[in-house]
DRENDOKE-912911 format. One record per residue: x, y, z of N, C-alpha, C, O in turn; residue number from 1; residue in one letter. Coordinates in steps of 0.05 Angstrom, whole numbers, plus 5000, padded with zeros to 4 digits. Layout:
<recs>
X	Y	Z	X	Y	Z	X	Y	Z	X	Y	Z	NUM	A .
...
</recs>
This chain:
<recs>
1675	7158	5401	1698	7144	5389	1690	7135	5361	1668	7123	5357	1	X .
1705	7140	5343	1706	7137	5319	1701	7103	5309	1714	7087	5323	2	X .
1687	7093	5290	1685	7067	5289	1715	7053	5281	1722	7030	5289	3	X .
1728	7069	5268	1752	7063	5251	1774	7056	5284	1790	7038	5286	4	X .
1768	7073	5304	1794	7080	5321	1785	7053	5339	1803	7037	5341	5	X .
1760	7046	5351	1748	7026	5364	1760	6993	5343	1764	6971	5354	6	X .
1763	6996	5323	1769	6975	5307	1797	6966	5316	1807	6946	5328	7	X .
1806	6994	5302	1839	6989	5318	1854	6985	5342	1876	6975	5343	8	X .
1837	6993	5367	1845	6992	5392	1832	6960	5403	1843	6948	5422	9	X .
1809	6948	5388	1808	6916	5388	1824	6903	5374	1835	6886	5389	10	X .
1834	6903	5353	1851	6893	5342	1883	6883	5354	1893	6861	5356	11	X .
1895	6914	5364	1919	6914	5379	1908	6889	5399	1919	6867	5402	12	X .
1885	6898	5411	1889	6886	5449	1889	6858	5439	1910	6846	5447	13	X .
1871	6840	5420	1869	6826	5410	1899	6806	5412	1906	6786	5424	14	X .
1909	6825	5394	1932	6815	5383	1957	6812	5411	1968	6791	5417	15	X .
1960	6838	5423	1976	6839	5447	1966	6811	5473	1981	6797	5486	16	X .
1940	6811	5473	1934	6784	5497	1940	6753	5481	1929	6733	5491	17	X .
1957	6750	5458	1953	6729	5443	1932	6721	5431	1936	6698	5422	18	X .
1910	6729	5426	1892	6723	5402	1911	6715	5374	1926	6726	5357	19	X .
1895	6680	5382	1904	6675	5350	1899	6677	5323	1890	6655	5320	20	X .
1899	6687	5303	1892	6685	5275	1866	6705	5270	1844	6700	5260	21	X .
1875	6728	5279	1853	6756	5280	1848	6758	5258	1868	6758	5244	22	X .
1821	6760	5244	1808	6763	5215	1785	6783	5220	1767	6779	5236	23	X .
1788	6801	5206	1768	6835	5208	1755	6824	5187	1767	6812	5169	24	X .
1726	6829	5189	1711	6831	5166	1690	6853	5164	1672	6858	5180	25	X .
1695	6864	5142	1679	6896	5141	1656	6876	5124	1661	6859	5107	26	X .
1624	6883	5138	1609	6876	5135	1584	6893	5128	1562	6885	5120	27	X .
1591	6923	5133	1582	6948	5123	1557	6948	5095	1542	6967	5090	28	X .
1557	6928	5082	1544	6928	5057	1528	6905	5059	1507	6905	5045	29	X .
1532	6886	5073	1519	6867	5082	1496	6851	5100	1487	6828	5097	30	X .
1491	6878	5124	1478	6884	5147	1481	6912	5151	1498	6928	5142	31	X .
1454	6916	5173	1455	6932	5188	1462	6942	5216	1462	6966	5223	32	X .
1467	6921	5230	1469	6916	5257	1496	6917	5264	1500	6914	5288	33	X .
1519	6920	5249	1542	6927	5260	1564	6937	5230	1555	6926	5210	34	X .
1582	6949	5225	1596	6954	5211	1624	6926	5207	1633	6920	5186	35	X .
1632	6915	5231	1646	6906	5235	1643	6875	5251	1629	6868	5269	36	X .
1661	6862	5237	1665	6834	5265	1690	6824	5256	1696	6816	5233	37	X .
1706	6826	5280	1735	6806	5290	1728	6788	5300	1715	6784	5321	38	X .
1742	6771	5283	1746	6744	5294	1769	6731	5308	1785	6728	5289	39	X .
1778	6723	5325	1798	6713	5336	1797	6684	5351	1776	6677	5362	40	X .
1819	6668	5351	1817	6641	5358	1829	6643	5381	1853	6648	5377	41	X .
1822	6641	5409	1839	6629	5429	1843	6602	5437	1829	6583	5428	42	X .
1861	6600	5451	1868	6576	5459	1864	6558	5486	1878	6540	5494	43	X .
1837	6568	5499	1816	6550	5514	1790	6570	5518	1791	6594	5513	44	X .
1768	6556	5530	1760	6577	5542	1758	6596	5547	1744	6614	5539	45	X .
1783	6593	5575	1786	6607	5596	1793	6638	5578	1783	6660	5580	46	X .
1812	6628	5561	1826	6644	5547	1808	6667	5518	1812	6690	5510	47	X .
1787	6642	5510	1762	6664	5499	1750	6686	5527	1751	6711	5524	48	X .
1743	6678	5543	1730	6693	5556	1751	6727	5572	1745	6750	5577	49	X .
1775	6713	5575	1798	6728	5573	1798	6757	5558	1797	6781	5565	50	X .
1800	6742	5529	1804	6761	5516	1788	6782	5513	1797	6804	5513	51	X .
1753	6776	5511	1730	6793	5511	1733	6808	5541	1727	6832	5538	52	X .
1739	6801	5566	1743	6812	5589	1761	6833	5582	1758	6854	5595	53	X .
1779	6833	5565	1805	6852	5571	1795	6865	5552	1794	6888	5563	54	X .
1785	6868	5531	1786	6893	5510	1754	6910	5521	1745	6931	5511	55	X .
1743	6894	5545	1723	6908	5553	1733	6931	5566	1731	6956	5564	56	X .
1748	6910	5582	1766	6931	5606	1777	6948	5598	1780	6967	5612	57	X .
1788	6948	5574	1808	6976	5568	1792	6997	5553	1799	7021	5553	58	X .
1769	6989	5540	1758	7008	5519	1740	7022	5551	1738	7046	5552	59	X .
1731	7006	5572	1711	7030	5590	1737	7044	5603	1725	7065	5609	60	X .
1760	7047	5609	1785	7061	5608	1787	7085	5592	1796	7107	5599	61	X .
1777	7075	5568	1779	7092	5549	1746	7123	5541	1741	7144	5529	62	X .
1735	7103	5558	1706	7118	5566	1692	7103	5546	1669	7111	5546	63	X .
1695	7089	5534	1672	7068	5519	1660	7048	5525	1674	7028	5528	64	X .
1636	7045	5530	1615	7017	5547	1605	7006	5528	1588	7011	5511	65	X .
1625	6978	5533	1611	6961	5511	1576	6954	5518	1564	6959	5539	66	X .
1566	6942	5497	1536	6944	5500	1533	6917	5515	1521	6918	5537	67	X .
1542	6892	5505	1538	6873	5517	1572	6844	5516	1593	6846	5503	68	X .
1564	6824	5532	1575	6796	5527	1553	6774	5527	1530	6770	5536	69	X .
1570	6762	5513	1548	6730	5517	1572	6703	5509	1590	6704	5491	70	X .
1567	6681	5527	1584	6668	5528	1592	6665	5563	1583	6680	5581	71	X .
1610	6642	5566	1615	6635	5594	1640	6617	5592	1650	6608	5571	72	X .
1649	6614	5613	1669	6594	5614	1671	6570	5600	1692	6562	5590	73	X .
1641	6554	5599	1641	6530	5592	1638	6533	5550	1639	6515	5533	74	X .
1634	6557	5548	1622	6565	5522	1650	6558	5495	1674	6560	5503	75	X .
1648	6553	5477	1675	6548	5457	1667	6577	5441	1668	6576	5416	76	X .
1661	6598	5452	1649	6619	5427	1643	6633	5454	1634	6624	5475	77	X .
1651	6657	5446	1640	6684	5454	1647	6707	5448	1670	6713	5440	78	X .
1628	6723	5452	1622	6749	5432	1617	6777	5448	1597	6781	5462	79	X .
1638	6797	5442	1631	6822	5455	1619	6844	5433	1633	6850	5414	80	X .
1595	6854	5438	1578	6878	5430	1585	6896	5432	1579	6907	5453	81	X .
1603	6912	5413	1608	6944	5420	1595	6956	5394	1606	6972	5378	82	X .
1574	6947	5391	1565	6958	5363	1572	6961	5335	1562	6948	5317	83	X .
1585	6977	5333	1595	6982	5311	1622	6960	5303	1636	6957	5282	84	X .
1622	6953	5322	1639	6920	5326	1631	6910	5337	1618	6920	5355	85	X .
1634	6881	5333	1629	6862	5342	1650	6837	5342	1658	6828	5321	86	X .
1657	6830	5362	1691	6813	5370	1675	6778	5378	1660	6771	5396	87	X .
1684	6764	5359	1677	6742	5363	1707	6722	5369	1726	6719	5354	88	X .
1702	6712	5399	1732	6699	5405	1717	6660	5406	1697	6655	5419	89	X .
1729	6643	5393	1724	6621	5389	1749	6613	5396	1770	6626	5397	90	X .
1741	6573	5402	1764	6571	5395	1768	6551	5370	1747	6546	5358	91	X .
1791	6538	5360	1787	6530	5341	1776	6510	5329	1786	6511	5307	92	X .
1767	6497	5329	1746	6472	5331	1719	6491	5329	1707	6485	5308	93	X .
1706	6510	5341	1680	6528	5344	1693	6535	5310	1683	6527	5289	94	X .
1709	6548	5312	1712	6568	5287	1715	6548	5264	1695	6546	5251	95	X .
1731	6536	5258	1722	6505	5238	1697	6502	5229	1693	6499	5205	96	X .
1672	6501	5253	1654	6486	5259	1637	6507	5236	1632	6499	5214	97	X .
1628	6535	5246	1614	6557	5250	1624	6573	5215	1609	6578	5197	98	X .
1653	6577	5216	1660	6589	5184	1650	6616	5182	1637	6619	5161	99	X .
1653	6638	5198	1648	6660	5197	1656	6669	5177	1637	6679	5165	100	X .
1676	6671	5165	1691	6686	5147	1677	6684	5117	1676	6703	5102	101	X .
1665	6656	5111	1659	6641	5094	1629	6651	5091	1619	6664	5073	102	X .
1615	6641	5114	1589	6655	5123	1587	6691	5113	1571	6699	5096	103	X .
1604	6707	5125	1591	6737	5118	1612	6740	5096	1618	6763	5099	104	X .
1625	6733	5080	1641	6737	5051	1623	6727	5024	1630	6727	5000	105	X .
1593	6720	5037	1579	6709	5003	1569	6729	5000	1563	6742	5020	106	X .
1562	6741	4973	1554	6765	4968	1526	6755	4967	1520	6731	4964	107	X .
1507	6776	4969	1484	6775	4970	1472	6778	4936	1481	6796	4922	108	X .
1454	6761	4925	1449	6757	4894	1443	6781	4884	1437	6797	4903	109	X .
1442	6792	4863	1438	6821	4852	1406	6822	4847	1396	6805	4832	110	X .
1390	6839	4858	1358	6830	4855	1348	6843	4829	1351	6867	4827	111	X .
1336	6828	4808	1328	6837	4784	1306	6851	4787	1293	6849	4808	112	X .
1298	6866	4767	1286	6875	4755	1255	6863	4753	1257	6842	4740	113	X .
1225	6868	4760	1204	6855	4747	1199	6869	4728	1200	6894	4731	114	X .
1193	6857	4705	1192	6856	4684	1163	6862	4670	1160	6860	4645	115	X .
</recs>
């Protein structure tokens, strides 16, 4: 599966189970460890852990095995591993807290020259 098509098919499910306030950040230039991370705000728990459950469920449907989860019921943050994405569901108070967007949007300093 294409990284681009895996983006999109999180995104939709994302958006279709009520994930609130979905923010993609192409991170490609930034790291190595994934191309991608969505962010999404649910509205408890139950409802983070929800959302990472269902886009698991549909992408191994789709014949894709995500790599991992981490996070639990009691958790305000959790995060599904599909590599080349990476789906972080908080809820809002975590996401306030944490500032992902803010966090991987600083550019990294331009490294000079020794002289």
């Amino acid at each position: 599966m294409q990284t681009e098509e895996l983006l999109k098919i999180v995104q939709t499910i994302l958006d279709d189970r009520k994930g609130q306030d979905i923010t993609t950040l192409d991170v490609r230039d930034k790291t190595s460890f994934t191309d991608y991370m969505v962010i999404a705000t649910g509205t408890s728990n139950r409802h983070l852990i929800s959302l990472c459950d269902y886009v698991a469920e549909k992408l191994k449907e789709a014949g894709f095995k995500p790599l991992g989860v981490e996070g639990d019921l009691s958790s305000d943050w959790v995060l599904l591993d599909l590599g080349d994405v990476i789906v972080h569901t908080m809820t809002a108070q975590a996401r306030e807290f944490y500032q992902l967007e803010k966090l991987w949007s600083v550019d990294r300093p331009k490294e000079t020259e020794a002289v």
